[in-house]
Each structure stands twice: as C-alpha cells, then as structure tokens.
C-alpha positions as CSV (number, residue, x, y, z in Angstrom):
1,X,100.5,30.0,168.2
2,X,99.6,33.4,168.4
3,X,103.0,34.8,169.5
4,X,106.0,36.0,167.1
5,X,108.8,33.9,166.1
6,X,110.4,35.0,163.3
7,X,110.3,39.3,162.2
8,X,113.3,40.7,160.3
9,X,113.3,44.2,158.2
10,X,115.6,45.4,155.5
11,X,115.7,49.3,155.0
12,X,115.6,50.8,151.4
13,X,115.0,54.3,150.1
14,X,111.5,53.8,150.4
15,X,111.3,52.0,153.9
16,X,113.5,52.5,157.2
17,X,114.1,49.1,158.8
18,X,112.1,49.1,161.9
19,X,108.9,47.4,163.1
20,X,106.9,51.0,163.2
21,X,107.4,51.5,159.7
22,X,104.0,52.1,157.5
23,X,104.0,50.8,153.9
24,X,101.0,51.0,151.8
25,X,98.6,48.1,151.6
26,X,97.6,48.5,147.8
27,X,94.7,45.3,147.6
28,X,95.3,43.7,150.6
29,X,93.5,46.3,152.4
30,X,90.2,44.9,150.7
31,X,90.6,42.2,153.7
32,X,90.3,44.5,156.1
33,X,87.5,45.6,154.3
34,X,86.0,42.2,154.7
35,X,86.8,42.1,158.3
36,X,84.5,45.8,158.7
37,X,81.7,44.2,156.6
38,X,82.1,40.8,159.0
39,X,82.1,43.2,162.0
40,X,78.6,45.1,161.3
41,X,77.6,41.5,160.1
42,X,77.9,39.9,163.8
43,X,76.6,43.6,165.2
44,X,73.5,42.5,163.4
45,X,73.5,45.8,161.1
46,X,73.5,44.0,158.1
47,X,73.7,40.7,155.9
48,X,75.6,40.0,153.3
49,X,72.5,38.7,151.1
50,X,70.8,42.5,151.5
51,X,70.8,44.9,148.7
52,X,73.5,47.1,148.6
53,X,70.6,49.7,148.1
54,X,69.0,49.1,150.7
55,X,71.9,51.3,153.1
56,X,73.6,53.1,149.5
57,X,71.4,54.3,146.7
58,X,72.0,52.7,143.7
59,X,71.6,56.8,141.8
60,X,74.8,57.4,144.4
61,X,76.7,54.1,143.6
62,X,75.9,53.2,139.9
63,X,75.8,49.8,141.0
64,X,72.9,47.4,139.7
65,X,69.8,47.7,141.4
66,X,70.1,43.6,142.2
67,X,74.0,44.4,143.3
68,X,73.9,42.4,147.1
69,X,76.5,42.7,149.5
70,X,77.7,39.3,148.6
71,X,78.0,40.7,144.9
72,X,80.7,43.2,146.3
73,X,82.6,40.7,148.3
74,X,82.7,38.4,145.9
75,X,84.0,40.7,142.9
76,X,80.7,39.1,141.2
77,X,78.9,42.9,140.9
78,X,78.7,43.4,137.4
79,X,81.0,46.8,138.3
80,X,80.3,50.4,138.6
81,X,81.3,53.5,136.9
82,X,81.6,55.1,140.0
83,X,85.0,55.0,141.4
84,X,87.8,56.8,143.3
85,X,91.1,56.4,142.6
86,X,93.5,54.5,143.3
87,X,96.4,53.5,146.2
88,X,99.5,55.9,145.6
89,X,103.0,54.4,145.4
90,X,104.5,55.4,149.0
91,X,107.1,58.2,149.4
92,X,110.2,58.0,149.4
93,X,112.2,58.7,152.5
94,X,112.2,62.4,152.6
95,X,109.6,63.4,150.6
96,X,107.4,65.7,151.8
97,X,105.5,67.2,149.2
98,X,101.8,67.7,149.5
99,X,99.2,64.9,147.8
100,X,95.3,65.0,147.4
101,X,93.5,65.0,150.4
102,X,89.2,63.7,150.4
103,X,88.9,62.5,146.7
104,X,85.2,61.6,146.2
105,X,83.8,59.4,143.7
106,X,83.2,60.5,140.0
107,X,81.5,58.9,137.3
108,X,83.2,57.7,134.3
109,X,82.0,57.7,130.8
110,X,83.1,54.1,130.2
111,X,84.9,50.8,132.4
112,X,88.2,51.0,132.8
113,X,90.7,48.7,130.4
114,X,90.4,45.0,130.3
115,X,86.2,45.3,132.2
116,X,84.3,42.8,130.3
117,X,81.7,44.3,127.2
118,X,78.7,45.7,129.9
119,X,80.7,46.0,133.1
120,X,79.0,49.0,135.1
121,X,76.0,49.0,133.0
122,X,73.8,45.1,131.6
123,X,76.5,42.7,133.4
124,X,73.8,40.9,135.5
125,X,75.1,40.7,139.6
126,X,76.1,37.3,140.6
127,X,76.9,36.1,136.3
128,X,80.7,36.7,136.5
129,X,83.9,37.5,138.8
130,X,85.9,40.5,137.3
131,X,88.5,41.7,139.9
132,X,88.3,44.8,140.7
133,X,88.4,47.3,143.7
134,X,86.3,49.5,142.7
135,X,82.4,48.2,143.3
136,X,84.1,46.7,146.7
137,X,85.0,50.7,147.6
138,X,81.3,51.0,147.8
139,X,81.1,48.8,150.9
140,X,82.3,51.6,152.7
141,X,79.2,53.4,152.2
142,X,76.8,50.9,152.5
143,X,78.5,50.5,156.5
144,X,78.1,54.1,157.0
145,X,74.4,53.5,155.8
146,X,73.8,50.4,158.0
147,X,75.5,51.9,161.2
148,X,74.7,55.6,160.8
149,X,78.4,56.6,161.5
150,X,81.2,57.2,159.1
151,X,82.7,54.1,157.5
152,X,85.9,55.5,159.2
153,X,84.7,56.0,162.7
154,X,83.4,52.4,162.4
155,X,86.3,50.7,161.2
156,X,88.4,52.6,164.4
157,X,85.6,51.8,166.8
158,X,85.0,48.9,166.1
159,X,88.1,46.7,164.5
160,X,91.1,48.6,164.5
161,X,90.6,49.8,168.6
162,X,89.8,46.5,169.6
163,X,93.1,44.8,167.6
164,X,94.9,47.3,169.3
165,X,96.6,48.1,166.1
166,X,99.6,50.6,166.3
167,X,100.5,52.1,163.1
168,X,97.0,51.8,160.7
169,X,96.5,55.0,158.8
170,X,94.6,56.0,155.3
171,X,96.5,57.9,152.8
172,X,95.0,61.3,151.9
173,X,92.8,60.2,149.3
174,X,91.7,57.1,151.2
175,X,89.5,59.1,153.2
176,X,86.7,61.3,151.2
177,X,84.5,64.1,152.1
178,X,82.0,62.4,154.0
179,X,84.7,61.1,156.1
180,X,84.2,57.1,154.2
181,X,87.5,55.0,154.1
182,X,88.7,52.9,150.3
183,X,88.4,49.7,150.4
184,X,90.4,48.7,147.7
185,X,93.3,50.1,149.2
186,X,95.1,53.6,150.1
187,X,96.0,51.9,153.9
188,X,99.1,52.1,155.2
189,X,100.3,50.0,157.8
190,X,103.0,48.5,159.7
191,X,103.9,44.6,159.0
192,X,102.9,44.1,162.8
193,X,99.6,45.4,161.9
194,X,99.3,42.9,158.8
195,X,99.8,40.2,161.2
196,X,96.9,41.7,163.8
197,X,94.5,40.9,160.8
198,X,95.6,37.9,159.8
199,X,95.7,36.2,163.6
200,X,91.8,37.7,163.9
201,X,91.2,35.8,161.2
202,X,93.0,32.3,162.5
203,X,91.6,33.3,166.1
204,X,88.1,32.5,163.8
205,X,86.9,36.2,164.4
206,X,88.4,36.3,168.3
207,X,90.3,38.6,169.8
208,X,91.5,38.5,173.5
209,X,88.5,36.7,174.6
210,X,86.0,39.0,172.3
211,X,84.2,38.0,169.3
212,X,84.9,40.5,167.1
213,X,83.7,38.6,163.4
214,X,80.9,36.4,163.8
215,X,82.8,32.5,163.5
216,X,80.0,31.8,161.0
217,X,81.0,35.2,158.7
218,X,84.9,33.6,158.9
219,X,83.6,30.2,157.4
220,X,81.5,31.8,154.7
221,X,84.6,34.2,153.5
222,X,86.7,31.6,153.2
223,X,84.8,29.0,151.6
224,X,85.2,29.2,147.6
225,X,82.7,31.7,146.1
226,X,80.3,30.5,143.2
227,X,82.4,32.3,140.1
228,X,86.1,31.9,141.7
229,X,86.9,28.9,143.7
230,X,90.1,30.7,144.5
231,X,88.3,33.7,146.1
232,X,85.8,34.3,148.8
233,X,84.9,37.4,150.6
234,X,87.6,39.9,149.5
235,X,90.4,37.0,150.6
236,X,92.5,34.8,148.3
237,X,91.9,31.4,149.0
238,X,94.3,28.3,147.7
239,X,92.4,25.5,147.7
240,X,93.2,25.5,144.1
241,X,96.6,26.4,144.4
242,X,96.8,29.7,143.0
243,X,100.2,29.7,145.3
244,X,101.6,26.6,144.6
245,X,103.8,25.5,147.3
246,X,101.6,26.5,150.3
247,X,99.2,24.5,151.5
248,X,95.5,24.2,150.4
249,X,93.9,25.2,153.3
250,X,95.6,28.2,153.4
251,X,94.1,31.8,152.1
252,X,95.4,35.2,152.1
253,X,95.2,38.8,152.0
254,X,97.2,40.2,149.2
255,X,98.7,43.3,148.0
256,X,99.9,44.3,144.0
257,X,103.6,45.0,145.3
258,X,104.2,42.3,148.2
259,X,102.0,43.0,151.1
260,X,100.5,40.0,152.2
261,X,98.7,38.1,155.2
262,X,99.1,34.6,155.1
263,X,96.8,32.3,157.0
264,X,97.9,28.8,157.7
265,X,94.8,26.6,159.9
266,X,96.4,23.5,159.7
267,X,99.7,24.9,161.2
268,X,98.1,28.1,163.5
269,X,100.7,30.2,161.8
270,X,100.1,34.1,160.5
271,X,103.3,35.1,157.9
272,X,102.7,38.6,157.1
273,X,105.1,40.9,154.9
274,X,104.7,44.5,153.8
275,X,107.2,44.5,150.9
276,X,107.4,46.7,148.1
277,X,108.5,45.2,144.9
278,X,107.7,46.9,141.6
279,X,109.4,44.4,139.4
280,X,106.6,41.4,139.6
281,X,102.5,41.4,140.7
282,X,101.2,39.3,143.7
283,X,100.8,35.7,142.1
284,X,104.7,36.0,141.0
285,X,105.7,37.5,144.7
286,X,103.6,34.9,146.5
287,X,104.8,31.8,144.4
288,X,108.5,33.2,145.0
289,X,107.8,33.9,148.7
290,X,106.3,30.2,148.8
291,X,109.7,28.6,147.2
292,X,111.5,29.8,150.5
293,X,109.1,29.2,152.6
294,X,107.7,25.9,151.9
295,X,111.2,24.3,153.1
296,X,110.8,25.5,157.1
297,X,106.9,25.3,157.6
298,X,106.2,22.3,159.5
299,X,104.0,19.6,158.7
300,X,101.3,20.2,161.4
C-alpha cells in the first residue's frame, strides 16, 4: 500500500548492511530502461512502433533497417553486432582500484555464443525472441535522438529526479563518450531504489500525483509480447509461471545474481531485493525466493 513493511539487510564482504548500500543491477536495469522509453513515450517524443532509425542510424547501430522500438523492447530485434560490454561484478569492500571509464560500442566480427544462425545480420525484426541486452543498449541512443539531450541527462531529468531516487548511479563503463547510459545493465543502486521502480510501476505510471509513464505504455509492457508470452517490454511477466509460486498477475524486473522488482496488482505489494548470489541465475533465485515467500503473501 505504498509504504514499507518489511526491509532487513545482511552484510557480506561485498555489501555493508545498511539501506544506502549500492549493488549492481546486472539485467534488471533493462526495466528502468523500459520506464525511460515509457517516459519519452507519454512526452510524445516517440512511439514504440517507430523505426529505431528514425532517431539512431542504422550505419551507427548495426541494427536492421526494419528494427522498431517495439523490436528492442521486446528482445524480438534480430540483434546487432554492435555492443558494449557488459555489467561488472561489484567491488568488494575495500577495493579501490581503478576500472574503465566511457566504453563505446564496437563492432564485432560475429554474434556472441548461443545467438541464433543470422543474429545481427538476415534474422528478420519481429520473427524471434533471443534474450539479449545488447540491441536493447541501443535504446539509449535512440532517446538521446528523440529528445535531443543525452540519454543520461534524460533519464535524471526526467525519471530518476522525479522518483526522488537516493542512491542510483552507472558504473564507469555504463556511461560512454557521448555521455549515453547501458541499458542492459552497469546500474547500481540501493534496494530502496529497486522498490521506487517497481511502486511507479504498481502506481500505473504515477508518482506523487504526476504521471510520469503514460497508463496506456504500463498496459502494453506488461501484456505478453507476440514471441514470449513470459515477456513484454524489457519486464518478466508470469502469467505463464516462469516463477512458479507467485501469482500470475505478477511480473518483474530481474537481475542475473538476485536483484529483483517484484510487482504484485492483485495484492498492491512491491518486494524488491538487491542480492548477489553467484551460485544460481534469476529463474533458480526467483523460484527459491518464491518458496519463502508464497507462505506470508496474503490472498488479496
């Protein structure tokens, strides 16, 4: 009901156990993303059935020429040899040591492991979802195109001032040359912070009195996208089940280590965590999160 009820931290030699902590976001961070593309969506700067070309040449993003924003949101772009690279694992406490600051894109010679024969080059937009961070990473640029401001200074501007978010940072290589944000990941972020995005959401795009993301935009990214019923617009859904003992109506922002931002409609409850587990991926984490939590949610 929009106020919190339940926040508890355990300290490790990664993490120190208080609420101001930042842990990185790995792939959840591709719903914030989401939430920047919704933003200049209901700011009328874009659509999401436009051509990615039309605000980022496809000779700068490798992407098809037919490549829409939908494609990206959707994981449906037929890929892109084009990339940046990828979150870091976070420092231990202590750590100091310097790390690559404003890594741009370069162009591979071929897709990475496991891309489907064709990805980056003949896969035909819209044919097939392939997860993968690296077309969405392009959004980035086509807001900077749209808005004519720095995918950065819009996502401050625009979503992260208005959340009032307190500890929301880009690791060094999250942010490149031309001053453009990842949005496959490289966030860091307090649990708090998590939870901001995830209440937005619930809130159907509102925030104190404000709407931020068009309620319209909300619908569409969480309604089951043509090649995944299980994803929409760079958020897990579980109508399906993918997590099995949360409820269908639920969906989710989800990171590779344990960084999640659950959304529960039917109960108008937000359960964000910011863990860091290197021992299992998200589908494991969630289903084990799911086994605890499914005996104290309440029914309505």
């Amino acid at each position: 009901d929009g106020v919190i009820v339940y926040e508890k931290y355990w300290g490790s030699e990664y993490f120190l156990p208080i609420p101001t902590q930042r842990n990185p976001s790995f792939s959840s961070g591709k719903s914030w993303g989401s939430s920047m593309v919704g933003v200049a969506v209901t700011r009328g700067l874009l659509k999401v059935d436009d051509l990615a070309s039309k605000y980022h040449p496809v000779e700068e993003s490798g992407l098809h020429p037919m490549t829409t924003i939908k494609h990206l949101l959707t994981m449906s772009s037929g890929g892109t040899l084009v990339r940046k690279p990828s979150t870091q694992l976070p420092r231990k406490l202590g750590d100091t040591s310097q790390r690559g600051a404003g890594i741009n894109y370069k162009r591979a010679d071929k897709p990475q492991k496991g891309a489907p024969e064709g990805y980056g080059r003949t896969i035909v937009p819209g044919s097939m979802f392939f997860y993968d961070g690296v077309p969405a990473d392009h959004l980035a640029d086509v807001i900077a195109g749209a808005s004519g401001m720095s995918s950065h200074a819009f996502i401050k501007q625009y979503l992260l001032s208005p959340l009032g978010v307190e500890e929301f940072t880009y690791q060094p290589e999250g942010i490149d040359d031309n001053d453009n944000v990842r949005i496959g990941g490289s966030i860091e972020l307090s649990v708090r912070d998590m939870a901001r995005l995830g209440q937005l959401w619930l809130n159907k795009g509102v925030w104190d009195g404000k709407q931020l993301i068009d309620a319209q935009y909300i619908k569409d990214a969480t309604t089951p996208s043509t090649n995944n019923p299980a994803y929409g617009y760079l958020w897990w859904l579980n109508g399906t089940l993918r997590t099995k003992k949360a409820p269908a109506s639920m969906f989710f922002a989800a990171g590779a280590f344990g960084q999640y931002s659950f959304v529960l409609p039917q109960q108008n409850m937000v359960i964000a965590t910011m863990g860091f587990n290197l021992k299992s991926g998200p589908a494991q984490d969630a289903n084990s999160i799911w086994d605890v939590l499914v005996n104290v949610l309440p029914d309505n």
